[in-house]
N, C-alpha and C positions, 0 to 999 in steps of 0.2 A: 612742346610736342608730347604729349600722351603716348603709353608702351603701344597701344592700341593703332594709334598712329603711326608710329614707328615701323608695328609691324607689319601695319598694311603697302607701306611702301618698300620694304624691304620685300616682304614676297611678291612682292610686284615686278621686281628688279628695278627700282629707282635706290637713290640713294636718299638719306635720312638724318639727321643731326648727326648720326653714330650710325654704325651695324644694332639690329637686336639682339639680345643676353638670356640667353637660357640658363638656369640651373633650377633643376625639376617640376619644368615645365611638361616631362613628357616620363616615363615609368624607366624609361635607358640614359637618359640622362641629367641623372641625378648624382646624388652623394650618398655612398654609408652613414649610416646611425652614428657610427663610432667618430668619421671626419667631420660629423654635421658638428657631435658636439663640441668639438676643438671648434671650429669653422665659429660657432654662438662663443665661443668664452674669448676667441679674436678681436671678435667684433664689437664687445661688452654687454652682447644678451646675458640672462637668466639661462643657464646650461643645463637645470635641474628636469626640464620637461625636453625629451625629443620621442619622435613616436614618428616607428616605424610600420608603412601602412605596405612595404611590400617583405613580407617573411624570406621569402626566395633567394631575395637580391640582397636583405638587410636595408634597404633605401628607406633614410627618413623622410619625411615629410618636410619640406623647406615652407618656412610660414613666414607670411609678408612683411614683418621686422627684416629678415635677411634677405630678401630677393630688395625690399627697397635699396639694403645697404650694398646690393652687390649689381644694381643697377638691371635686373632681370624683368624683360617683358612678357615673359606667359605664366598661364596656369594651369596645370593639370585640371580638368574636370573630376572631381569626388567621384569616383565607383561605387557602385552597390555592393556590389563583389570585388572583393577581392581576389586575388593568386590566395591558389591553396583552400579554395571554396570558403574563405571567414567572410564577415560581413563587418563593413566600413560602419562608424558610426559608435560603437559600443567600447570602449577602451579600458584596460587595466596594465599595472606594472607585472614586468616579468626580468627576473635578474640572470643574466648570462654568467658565462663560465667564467668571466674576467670578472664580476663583481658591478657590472654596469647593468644598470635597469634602464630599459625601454619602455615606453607605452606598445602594447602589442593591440590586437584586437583581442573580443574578450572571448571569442571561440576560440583561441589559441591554444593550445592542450597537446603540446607534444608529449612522448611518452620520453621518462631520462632514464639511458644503462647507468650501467655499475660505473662505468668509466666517463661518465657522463656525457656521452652522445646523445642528442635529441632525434629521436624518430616521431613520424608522422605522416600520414596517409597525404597524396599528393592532391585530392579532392576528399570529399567524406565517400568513405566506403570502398574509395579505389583501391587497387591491388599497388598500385606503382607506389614507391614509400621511398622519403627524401629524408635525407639525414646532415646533420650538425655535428659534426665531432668536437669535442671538450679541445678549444685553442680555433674553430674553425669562425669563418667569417660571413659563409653563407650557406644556406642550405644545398646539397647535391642531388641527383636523383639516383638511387641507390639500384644499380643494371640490373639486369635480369641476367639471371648466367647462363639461362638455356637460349635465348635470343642471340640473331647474330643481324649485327650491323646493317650487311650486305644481300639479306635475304631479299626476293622478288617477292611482294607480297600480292595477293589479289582479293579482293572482295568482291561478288557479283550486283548486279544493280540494282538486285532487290535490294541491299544492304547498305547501300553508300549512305555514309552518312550526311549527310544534307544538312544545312542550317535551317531550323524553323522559324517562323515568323514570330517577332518579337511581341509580347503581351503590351497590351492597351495601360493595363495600372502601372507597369515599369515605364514606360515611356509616359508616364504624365510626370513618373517621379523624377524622369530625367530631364523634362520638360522646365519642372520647378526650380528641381537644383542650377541647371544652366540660367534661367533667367535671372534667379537672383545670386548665382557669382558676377552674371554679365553684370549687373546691378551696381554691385559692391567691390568693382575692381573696377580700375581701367588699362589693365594688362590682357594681352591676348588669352583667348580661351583656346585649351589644346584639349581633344576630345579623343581618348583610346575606348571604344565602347568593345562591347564583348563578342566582338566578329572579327573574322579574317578574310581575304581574300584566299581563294584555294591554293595550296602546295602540294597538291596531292597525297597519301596516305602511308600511314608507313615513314621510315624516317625519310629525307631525302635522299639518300646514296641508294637505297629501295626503290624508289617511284621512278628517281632516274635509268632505272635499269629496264624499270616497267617502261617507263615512257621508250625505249629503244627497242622491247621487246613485245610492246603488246599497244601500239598508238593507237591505233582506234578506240580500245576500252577508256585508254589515258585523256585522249581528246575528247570523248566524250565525257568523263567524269569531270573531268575543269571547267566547263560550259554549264554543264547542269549545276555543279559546284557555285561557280559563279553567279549563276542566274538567279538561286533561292538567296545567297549572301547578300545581289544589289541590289535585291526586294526588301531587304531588311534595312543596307543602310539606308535606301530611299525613308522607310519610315524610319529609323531613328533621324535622319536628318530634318522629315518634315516636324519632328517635336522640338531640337536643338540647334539648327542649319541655322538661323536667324541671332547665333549670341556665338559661335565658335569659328575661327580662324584658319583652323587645321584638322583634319582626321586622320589618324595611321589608320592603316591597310591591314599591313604586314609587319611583324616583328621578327620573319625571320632571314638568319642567315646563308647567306648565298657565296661565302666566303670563305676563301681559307688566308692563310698568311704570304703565301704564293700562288694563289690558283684560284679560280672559280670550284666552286663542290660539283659542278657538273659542269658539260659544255654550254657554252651561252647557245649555240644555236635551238638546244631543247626548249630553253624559255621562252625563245621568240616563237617557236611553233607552240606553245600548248600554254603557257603562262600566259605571254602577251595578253593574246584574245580574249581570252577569260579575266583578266585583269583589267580589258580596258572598259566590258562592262557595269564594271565598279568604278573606275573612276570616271565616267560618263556620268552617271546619276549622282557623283559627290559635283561634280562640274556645272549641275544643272542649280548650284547653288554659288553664286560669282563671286563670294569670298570669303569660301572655304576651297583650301587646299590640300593637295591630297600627299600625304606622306607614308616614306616605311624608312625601316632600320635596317641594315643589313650593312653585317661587318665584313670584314677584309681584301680581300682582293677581288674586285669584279669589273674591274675597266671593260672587259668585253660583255657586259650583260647592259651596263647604265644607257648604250644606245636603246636596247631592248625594256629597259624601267623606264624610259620618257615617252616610247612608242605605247608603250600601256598606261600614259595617261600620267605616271606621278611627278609631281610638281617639286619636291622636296627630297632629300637623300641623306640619312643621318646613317653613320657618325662620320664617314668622311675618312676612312680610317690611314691616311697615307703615310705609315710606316708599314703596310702590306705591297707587295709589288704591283708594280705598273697605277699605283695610284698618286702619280704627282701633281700636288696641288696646281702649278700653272699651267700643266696639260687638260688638266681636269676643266679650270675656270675658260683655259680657250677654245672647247671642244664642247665643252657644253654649259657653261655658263651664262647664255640666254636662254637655256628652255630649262635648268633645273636650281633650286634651292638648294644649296650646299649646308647641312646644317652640322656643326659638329670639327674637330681635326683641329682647333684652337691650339689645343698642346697633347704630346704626346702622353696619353696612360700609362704605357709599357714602359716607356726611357725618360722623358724630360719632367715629366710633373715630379714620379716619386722619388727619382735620383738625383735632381738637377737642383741648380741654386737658384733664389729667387731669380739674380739676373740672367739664370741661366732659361728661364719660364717665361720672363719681359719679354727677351729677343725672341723667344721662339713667338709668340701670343704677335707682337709685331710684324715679324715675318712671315705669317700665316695670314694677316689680315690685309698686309699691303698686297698680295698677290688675288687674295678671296673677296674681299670689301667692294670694290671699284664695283661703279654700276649697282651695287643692292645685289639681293641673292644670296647672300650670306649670313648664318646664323652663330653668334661664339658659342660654344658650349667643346668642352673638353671630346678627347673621342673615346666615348662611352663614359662610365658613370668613376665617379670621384673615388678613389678603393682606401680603403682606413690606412694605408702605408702611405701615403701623401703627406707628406708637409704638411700643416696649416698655412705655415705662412709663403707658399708656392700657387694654394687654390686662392690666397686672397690676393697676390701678384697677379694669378692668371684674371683676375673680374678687374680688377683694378685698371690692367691695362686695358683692356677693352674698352673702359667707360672712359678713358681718358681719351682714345682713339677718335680722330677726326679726318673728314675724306678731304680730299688732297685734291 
């Protein structure tokens, strides 16, 4: 059975030789630079080349020597763009504050203090500027001190910002690049293109206050929002819909450690609707599936994430309240894809012993596997304090995993 196979039945919710295996099949979850390289010298790759294509996150790029040896069915789609507005494709070495060189992109040009912090503009020319402090391991966004979290923001409708329609020469190039990864793999194709499904403006603890102080402007801005957004994926899907498996939505979070970031019932009134616009027009293509990310506690919204259409549910975060994996899998485990929660990031992977990573990776699959539906991948991405020899327990068991 081909990854491709695999996957198809697993998002299907049938069952499959195995579950399908992620690792940096998707931009959250992935692994650090820093864990890839242990992860290649575990394994007996060449450890001299890793190359990091997300700046932000540190995330290297996992290349198909390691995804064969760790039994992984997807693959990221190449971006044009990168995070941080560089361009994919062009590569040079850059040496970090430990002495370790990465491949970067070749627009990378942060400015170094005295004390060697990396600063750098969070697009070219923006105001927002993201920093690396000398020992740090990812880039931060560096606050604004006169900004306040909680402020009710508004913009009038002359000024929404709107998604515009996607250029004809980018979609051929995207057209190209997906036809011959579909070509040169038989692993799933995972597609994060350069759109969102609307969250409204401003940060969220903002819009939500908007959204209870001013819903009309709010419902109408998500609609309109939504409406120019599923006009775009509609066309990027009519260039790539035929060679990819998956599309994220959204990459953002709706979570906290205990709590929803706002009340689920605001979602379902002003998100839903607008969201299921978009996933209607990804739907209008029967296999591709519609995914988002969204970390920590939202047991009362994921009614409200299947009602707008998405298929799929990364990272699965069930060390956040009220998210237990076998309430999760009986309550909604015929209408959603659980992708992610394999083992814990915060406690068992970077604390625990390898047997201590088996049992959990086990225990997580015998409850999550049954029926298909189920994707392994850690919850959220690999962080350089990990073990080596815990991230290769956690793929190991997986691949040795058989349904029952």
């Amino acid at each position: 059975m081909t990854s491709r196979e695999r996957v198809r039945r697993i998002l299907n919710h049938q069952e499959a030789d195995r579950p399908a295996i992620d690792l940096g099949g998707t931009s959250v979850t992935g692994t650090s630079g820093w864990s890839y390289r242990r992860l290649k010298q575990a394994l007996g790759l060449p450890t001299e080349r890793v190359r990091i294509f997300d700046l932000f996150q540190m995330l290297a790029e996992v290349e198909p020597e390691v995804k064969d040896a760790l039994g992984c069915d997807f693959d990221l789609l190449p971006k044009q763009r990168l995070i941080m507005g560089l361009d994919y494709g062009k590569w040079k070495p850059h040496t970090f504050w430990d002495g370790q060189t990465f491949e970067v992109p070749a627009d990378f040009n942060p400015e170094m203090a005295a004390d060697g912090t990396l600063n750098l503009p969070w697009e070219p020319g923006s105001a927002q500027m993201m920093r690396m402090p000398a020992g740090g391991r990812f880039f931060d966004f560096v606050p604004d001190p006169e900004a306040s979290a909680i402020e009710v923001p508004h913009i009038p409708e002359s000024e929404w910002p709107l998604q515009q329609p996607l250029a004809d020469e980018w979609l051929a190039r995207e057209r190209a690049t997906a036809e011959a990864c579909y070509e040169s793999t038989t692993r799933a194709l995972f597609a994060e293109p350069p759109l969102s499904a609307p969250c409204g403006y401003g940060s969220l603890y903002g819009f939500a206050l908007k959204m209870m102080t001013d819903p009309e402007h709010c419902r109408d801005f998500m609609m309109r929002a939504a409406e120019a957004t599923a006009r775009c994926y509609a066309q990027y899907l009519d260039a790539v819909g035929d060679c990819v498996e998956v599309i994220a939505i959204c990459l953002a979070d709706f979570g906290l450690q205990d709590r929803e970031v706002f009340a689920p019932e605001l979602f379902a009134e002003f998100y839903t609707p607008a969201w299921r616009l978009i996933s209607d027009v990804v739907h209008r293509y029967p296999n591709v599936k519609v995914w988002i990310h969204c970390c920590g506690s939202v047991p009362g919204m994921i009614p409200h994430f299947i009602d707008a259409g998405v298929d799929c549910l990364n990272p699965v975060q069930w060390t956040a309240a009220g998210m237990d994996l076998a309430t999760l899998k009986a309550k909604y485990g015929e209408d959603l894809v659980f992708w992610g929660g394999a083992a814990a990031t915060q406690k068992t992977l970077p604390f625990g012993t390898t047997e201590d990573v088996a049992a959990e990776v086990r225990g997580v699959l015998d409850i999550m596997a049954p029926g298909g539906g189920y994707v392994v991948n850690a919850i959220h991405n690999i962080l350089p304090e990990v073990p080596v020899e815990n991230t290769v327990t956690l793929y190991q068991t997986a691949q040795q995993y058989r349904y029952k």
